[in-house]
C-alpha positions as CSV (number, residue, x, y, z in Angstrom):
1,X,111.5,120.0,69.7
2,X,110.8,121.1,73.0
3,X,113.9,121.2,75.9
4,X,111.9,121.4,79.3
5,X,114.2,121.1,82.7
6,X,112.6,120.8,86.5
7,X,115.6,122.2,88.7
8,X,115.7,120.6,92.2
9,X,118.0,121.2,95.1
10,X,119.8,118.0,94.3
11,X,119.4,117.6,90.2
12,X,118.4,118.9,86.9
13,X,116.4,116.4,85.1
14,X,115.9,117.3,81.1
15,X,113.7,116.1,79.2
16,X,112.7,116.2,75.3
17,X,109.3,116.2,73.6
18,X,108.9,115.7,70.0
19,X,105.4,115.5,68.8
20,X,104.5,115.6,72.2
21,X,105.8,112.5,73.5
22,X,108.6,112.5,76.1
23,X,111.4,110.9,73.8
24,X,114.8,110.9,77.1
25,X,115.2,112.7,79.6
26,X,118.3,112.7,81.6
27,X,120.0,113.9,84.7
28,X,122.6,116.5,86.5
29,X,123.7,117.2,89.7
30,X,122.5,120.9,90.7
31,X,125.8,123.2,90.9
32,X,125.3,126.7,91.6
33,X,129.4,126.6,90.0
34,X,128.5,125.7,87.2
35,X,128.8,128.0,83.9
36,X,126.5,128.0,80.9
37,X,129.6,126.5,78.8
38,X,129.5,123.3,81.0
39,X,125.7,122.8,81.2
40,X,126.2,123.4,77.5
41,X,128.6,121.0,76.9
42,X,126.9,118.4,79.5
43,X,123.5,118.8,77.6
44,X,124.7,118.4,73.9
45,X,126.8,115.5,74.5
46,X,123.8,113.5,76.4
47,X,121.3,114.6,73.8
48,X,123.6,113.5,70.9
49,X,124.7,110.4,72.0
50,X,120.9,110.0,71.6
51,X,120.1,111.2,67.9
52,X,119.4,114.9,68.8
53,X,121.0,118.2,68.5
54,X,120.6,121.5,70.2
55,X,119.8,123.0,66.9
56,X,117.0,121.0,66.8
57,X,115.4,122.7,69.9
58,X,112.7,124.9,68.9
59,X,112.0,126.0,72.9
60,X,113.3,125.8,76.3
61,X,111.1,126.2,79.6
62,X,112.4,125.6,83.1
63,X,111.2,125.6,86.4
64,X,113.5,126.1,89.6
65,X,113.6,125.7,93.4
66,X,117.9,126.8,93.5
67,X,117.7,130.8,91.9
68,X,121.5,130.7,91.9
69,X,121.7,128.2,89.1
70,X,119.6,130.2,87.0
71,X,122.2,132.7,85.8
72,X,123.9,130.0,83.5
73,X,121.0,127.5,83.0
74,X,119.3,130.9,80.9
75,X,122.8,131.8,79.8
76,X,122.7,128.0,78.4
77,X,119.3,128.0,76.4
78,X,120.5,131.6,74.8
79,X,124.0,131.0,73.7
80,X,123.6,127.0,72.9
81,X,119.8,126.9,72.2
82,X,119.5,130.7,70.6
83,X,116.0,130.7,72.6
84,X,115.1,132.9,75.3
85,X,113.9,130.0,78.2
86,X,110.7,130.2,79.3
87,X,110.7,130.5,83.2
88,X,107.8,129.1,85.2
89,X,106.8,132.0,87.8
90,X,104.4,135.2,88.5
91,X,102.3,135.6,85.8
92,X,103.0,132.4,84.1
93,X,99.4,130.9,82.7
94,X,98.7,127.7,84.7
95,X,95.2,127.0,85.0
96,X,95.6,126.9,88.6
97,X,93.6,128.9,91.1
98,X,96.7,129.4,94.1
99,X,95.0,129.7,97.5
100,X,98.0,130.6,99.7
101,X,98.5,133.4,101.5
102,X,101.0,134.8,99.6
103,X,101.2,132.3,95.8
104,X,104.9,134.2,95.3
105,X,105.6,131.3,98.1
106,X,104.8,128.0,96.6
107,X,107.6,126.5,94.9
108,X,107.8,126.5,91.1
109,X,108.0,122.4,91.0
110,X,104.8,122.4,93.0
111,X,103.2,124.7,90.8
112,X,104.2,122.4,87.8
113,X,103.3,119.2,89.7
114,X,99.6,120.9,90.1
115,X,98.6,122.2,86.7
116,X,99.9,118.5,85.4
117,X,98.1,116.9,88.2
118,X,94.8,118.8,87.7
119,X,94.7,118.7,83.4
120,X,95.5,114.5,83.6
121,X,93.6,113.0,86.9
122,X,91.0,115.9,87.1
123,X,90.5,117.3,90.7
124,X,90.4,116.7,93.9
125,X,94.1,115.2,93.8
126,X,97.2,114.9,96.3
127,X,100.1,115.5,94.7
128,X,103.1,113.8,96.8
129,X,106.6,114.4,95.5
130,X,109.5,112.4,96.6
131,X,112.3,114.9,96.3
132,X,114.8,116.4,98.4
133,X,112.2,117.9,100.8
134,X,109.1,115.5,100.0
135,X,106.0,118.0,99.3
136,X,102.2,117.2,99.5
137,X,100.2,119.2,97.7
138,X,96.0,119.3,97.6
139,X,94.0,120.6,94.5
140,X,90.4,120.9,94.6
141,X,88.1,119.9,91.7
142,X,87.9,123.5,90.9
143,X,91.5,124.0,89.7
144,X,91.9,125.7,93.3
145,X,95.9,124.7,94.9
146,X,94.5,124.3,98.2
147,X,97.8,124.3,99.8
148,X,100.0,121.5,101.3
149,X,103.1,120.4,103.2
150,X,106.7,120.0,103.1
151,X,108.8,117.4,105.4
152,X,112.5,116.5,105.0
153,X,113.4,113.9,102.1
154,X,113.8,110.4,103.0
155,X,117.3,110.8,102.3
156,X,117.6,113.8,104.3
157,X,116.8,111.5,106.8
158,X,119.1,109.1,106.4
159,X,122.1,111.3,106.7
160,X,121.3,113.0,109.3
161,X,121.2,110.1,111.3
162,X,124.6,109.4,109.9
163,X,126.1,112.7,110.1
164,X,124.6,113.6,114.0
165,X,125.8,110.1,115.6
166,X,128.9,109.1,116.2
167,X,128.8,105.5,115.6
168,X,125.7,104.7,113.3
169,X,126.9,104.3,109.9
170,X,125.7,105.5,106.3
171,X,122.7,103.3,105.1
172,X,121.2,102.1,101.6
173,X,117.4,102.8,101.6
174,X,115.8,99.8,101.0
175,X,112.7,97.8,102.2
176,X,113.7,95.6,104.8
177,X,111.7,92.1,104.7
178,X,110.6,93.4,108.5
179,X,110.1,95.6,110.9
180,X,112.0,94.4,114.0
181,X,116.1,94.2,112.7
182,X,118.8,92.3,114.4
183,X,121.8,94.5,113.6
184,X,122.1,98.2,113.4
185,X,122.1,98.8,109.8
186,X,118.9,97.0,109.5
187,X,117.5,99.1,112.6
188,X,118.7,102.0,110.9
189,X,117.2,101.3,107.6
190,X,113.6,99.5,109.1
191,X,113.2,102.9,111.2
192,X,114.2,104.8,108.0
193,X,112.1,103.2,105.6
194,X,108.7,102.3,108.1
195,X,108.7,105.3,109.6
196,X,109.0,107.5,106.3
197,X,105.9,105.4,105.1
198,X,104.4,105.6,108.6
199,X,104.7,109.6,107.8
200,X,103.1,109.6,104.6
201,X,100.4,107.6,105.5
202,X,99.1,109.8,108.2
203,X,99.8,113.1,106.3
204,X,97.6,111.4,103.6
205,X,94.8,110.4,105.6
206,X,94.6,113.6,107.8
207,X,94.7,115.4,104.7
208,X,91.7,113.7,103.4
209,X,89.8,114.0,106.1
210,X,90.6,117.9,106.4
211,X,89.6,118.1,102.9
212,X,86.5,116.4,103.2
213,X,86.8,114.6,100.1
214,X,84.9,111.4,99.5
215,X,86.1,110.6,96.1
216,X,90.0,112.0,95.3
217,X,93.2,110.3,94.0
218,X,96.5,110.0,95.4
219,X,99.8,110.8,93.0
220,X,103.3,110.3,93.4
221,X,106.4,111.6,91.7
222,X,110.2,111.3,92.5
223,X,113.8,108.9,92.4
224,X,111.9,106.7,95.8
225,X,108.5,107.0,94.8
226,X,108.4,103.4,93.9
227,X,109.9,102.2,96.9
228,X,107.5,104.1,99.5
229,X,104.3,103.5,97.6
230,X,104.9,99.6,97.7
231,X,104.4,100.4,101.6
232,X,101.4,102.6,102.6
233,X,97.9,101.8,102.9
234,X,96.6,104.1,100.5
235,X,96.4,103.3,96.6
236,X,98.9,106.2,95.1
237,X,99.0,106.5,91.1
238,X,103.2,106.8,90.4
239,X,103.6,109.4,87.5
240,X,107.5,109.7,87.5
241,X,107.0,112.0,84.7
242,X,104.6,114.5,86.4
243,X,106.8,117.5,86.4
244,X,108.7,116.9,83.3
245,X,104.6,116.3,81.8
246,X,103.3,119.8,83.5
247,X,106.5,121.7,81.9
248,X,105.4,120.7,78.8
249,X,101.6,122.0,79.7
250,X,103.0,125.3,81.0
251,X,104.6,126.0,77.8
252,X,101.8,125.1,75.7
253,X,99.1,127.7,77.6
254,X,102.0,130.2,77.4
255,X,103.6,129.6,73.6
């Protein structure tokens, strides 16, 4: 059994393969506080309240954007797993060809995103992950990580609009049925939601025609992915597992 986890600014999600099939995967909120004893006791009771044990993990890989929680997440796989984690970074096998200026840059998650991107849809793919920060990322039919971009999160969004006014209130992010509101909250969340979509249109389609591509595909991970998609112009593939997916990948060039 295989214990991959894809550490973002705002959660852990976990995930178990058995045979190669993704059998749960679960979330945690991100604490740098954290010890190894609580992620251990977090993990164990999720998994077992499912069927499985730690004892039945035969590896551990992980991938992180937040260094500081790495201390006790490795701590974790050693003292509750008895593996050694396998920790996606420099001189981790990929199959990806990084083009940036310096590759120590790009973010583990869009590394992972990539080489899972690349071995399932083939090239000439943009990666779009609805995170935190969102992040678009380009790879060429050649296995070459062309590069990308990196906004704020659509939640990000939202509170700051709450947090840098002083009478606009929090907001749900939802589709609103149009564009033009009545009330504030539904001017809040029309401007939220069209002009996040509004954003990854354009990104998208200047992308493609920097690129140059004539054929490609679009893919989408992340909690909102869903939600955006069912607005933009472009046809976008939703892979909610895409990171979880490439862990498993990275571990099996690297085992």
């Amino acid at each position: 059994m295989l214990l991959v986890c894809d550490v973002g600014n705002t959660n852990l999600v976990f995930g178990i393969y058995q045979d190669n099939i993704l059998k749960y995967s679960f979330r945690l909120g991100t604490d740098p506080l954290k010890t190894s004893d609580e992620y251990g006791v977090l993990v164990k009771t999720l998994i077992e309240d499912e069927g499985y044990t730690l004892d039945d993990v035969d590896d551990v890989i992980i991938s992180s954007v937040v260094p500081e929680v790495m201390h006790s997440l490795e701590n974790f796989a050693l003292k509750f797993c008895k593996k050694k984690a396998y920790i996606v970074g420099p001189g981790v096998k990929t199959g990806i060809n990084i083009k940036y200026n310096n590759p120590a840059q790009v973010g583990a998650d869009r590394i992972v995103n990539a080489t899972c991107g690349y071995e399932k849809y083939g090239g000439n793919i943009i990666l779009i992950d609805f995170g935190t920060a969102t992040t678009f990322c380009a790879v060429s039919k050649e296995g070459d990580y062309l590069g990308g971009l990196i906004t704020p999160g659509i939640k990000i969004s939202a509170d700051a609009l709450f947090m840098h006014t002083s009478k606009l209130p929090k907001i749900e992010i939802v589709k609103p049925k149009s564009v033009i509101a009545k009330n504030t909250v539904g001017a809040m969340q029309s401007g939220i939601y069209y002009g996040y979509v509004g954003l990854v249109d354009k990104i998208v389609s200047d992308m493609i025609k920097e690129l140059g591509w004539r054929k490609y595909k679009v893919i989408a991970t992340g909690g909102l992915s869903q939600l955006i998609v069912e607005g933009s112009i472009h046809e976008i593939i939703i892979d909610k597992t895409l990171t979880l997916e490439g862990l498993k990948i990275i571990y099996e060039k690297n085992k």
